[in-house]
Structure formats: structure tokens, C-alpha cells
C-alpha positions, 0 to 999 in steps of 0.5 A, a space after each residue: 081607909 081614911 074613915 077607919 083612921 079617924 076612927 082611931 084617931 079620934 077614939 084615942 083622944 080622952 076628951 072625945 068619942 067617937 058616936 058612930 062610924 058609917 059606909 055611906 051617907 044612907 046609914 048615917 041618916 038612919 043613925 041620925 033618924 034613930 036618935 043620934 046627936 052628935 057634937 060633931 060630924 065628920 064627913 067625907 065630901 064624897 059621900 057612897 049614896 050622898 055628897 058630903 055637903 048635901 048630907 051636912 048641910 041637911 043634918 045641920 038643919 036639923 041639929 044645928 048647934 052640931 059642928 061639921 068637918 068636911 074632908 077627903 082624899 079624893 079631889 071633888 068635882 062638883 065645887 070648888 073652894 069658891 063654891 058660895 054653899 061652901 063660902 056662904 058668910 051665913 052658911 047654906 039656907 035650911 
């Protein structure tokens, strides 16, 4: 699975730790709501319960000196690369 992969990936570099790893976009926002701030996220676009740009894009509302990684093995249909939320010079409006 590409999250576990990452997970190691990430894990065995010195200068990062990895904050947390979650199934579904439901259990990210729970860590998130519990007090987690990371410098990064990670997320797969096709997100189990959330898509990916809707979870980053309310998480970087909330926490907006956080980065965001978008990616994923699977082909999404819902935007493409010229999509303007994805595209936005300004990012997407909180």
C-alpha cells in the first residue's frame, strides 16, 4: 500500500518524522481535532470517506503554515490538472 510505503520512506529519513499515518480522511481529522500539527501532510487524493483536496484544503485553513503533498496511484475523476481549486495562483478560498 502506497501509505505504508511512505511511512517507511519517510520514517528512515533523519531529519523528518512521520506524525502520524491514518485509513481514511475521518481518522486524520480526529488526530487533527485531538491536537495534531504537523509540518506537512501527506494525502492521497482519493481519500476512504473524504477527497483528498477537500480534507487539505480544510486542514490548511485551519493550520496554515502547514505544507500539503497531494498524490496517489489511482487516477482521480473528479479534476483534472487544470482544475482552478488545484491551479489557484492564490490557493483555494478558506
Amino acid at each position: 500500500m502506497l501509505r505504508h510505503l511512505l511511512v517507511d520512506l519517510v520514517g528512515s529519513m533523519p531529519a523528518m518524522r512521520v506524525a502520524g499515518s491514518f485509513a481514511s480522511a475521518e481518522e486524520a481529522a480526529r488526530a487533527f481535532d485531538d491536537g495534531l500539527a504537523p509540518g506537512a501532510l501527506v494525502a492521497d487524493i482519493l481519500l476512504p470517506g473524504q477527497n483528498g483536496f477537500q480534507f487539505s484544503v480544510d486542514r490548511k485553513c485551519r493550520h496554515p503554515g502547514m505544507g500539503v503533498v497531494l498524490l496517489s496511484d489511482q487516477a482521480y475523476r473528479g479534476c483534472s490538472p487544470t482544475c482552478p481549486s488545484a491551479t489557484a495562483p492564490a490557493g483555494p478560498t478558506c
